[in-house]
N, C-alpha and C positions, 0 to 999 in steps of 0.2 A: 504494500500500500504506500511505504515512503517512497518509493523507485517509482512509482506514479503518479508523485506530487511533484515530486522533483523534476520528471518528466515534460509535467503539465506547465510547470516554473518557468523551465527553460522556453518550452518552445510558447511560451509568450514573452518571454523578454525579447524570443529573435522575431517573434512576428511585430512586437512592438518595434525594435529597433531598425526593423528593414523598411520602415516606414508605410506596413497594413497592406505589403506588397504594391502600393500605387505607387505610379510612377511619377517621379516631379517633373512639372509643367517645365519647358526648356522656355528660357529668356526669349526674351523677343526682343534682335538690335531695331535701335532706333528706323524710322523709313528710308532715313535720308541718309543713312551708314552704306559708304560705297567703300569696297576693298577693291584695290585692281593693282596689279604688276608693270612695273616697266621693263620690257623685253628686247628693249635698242637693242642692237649687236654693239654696239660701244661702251653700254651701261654693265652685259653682264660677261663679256669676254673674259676668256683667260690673262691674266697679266703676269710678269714676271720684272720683279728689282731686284738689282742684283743679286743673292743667294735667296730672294723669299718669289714664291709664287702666290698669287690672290686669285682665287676658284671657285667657282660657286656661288658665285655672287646673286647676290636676290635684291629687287628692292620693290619693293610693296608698299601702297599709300592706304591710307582710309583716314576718311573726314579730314583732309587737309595735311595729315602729317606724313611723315615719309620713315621709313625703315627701311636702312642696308644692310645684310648679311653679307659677309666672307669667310672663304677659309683663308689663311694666309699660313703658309706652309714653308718651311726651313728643309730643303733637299740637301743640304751641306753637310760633310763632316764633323760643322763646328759651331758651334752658338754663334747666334747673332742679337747684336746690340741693339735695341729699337725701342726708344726713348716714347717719342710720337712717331706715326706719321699723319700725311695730309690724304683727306679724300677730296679732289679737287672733279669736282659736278659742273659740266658746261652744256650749255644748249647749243642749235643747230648750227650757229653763228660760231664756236668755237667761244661766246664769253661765257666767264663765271660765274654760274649760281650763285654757288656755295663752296666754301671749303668747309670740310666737317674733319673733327680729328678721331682720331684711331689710337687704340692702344692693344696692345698685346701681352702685356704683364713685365716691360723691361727688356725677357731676352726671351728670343723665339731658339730652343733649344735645337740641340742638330737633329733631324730626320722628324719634326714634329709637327704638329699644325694645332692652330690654335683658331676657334672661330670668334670673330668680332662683328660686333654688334653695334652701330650707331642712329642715332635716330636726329629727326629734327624736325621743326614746326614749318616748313616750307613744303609745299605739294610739288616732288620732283617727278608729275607724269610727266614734261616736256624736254627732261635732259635728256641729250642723247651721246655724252661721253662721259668717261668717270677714267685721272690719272689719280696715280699714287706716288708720294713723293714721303720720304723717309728723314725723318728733323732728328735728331741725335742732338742732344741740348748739353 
């Protein structure tokens, strides 16, 4: 009879806790929430500075702001040093957006990669190059 209280215990705490098996209502974004990607061939190309490679680059907007993804990757035998660098964002004209700065923790170890993440409040669906330039301070 206790091995059937205890039973009964349990399996209402998990029914309580699963939430009476309903499923919760998913959010609803805003109407005027637009996600969309910039796909230039400039924006997400492969680049390479001296020993680092930047890969995979993504950049995705919603309501105005902008998000860059890279990988940036150390192919060398040997640490490298990397203080900042620059993301430098130009439109079709070849002028600059934005510079946005980049970080990697210091030093990009040898054979490693490191993904960086920068964001900013300027809507960059219209660039259509992105250089990298490496500030060692």
């Amino acid at each position: 009879m206790k091995k059937i209280g205890i039973g009964f215990l349990v399996a209402i705490l998990l029914f309580s806790a699963t939430g009476c098996g309903c499923s919760k209502k998913e959010e609803k974004k805003p109407e005027n929430s637009q996600i969309h990607g910039n796909t230039n061939e400039g924006v997400i190309q492969d680049q390479e500075l001296g020993s680092l490679k930047f890969t995979n680059t993504a950049l995705v907007m919603e309501n105005g702001m902008s998000k860059l993804t890279t990988l940036v990757t150390n192919d060398s035998d040997e640490d490298v040093q990397v203080e900042n660098f620059d993301i430098i964002v130009k439109d079709i004209d070849g002028n600059t957006i934005v510079v946005l700065q980049g970080y990697v923790g210091g030093v990009v170890p040898k054979r490693e990669t490191r993904e960086v993440i920068t964001e900013c409040s300027i809507d960059l669906s219209h660039a259509t190059n992105i250089e990298y330039s490496i500030r060692n301070i």
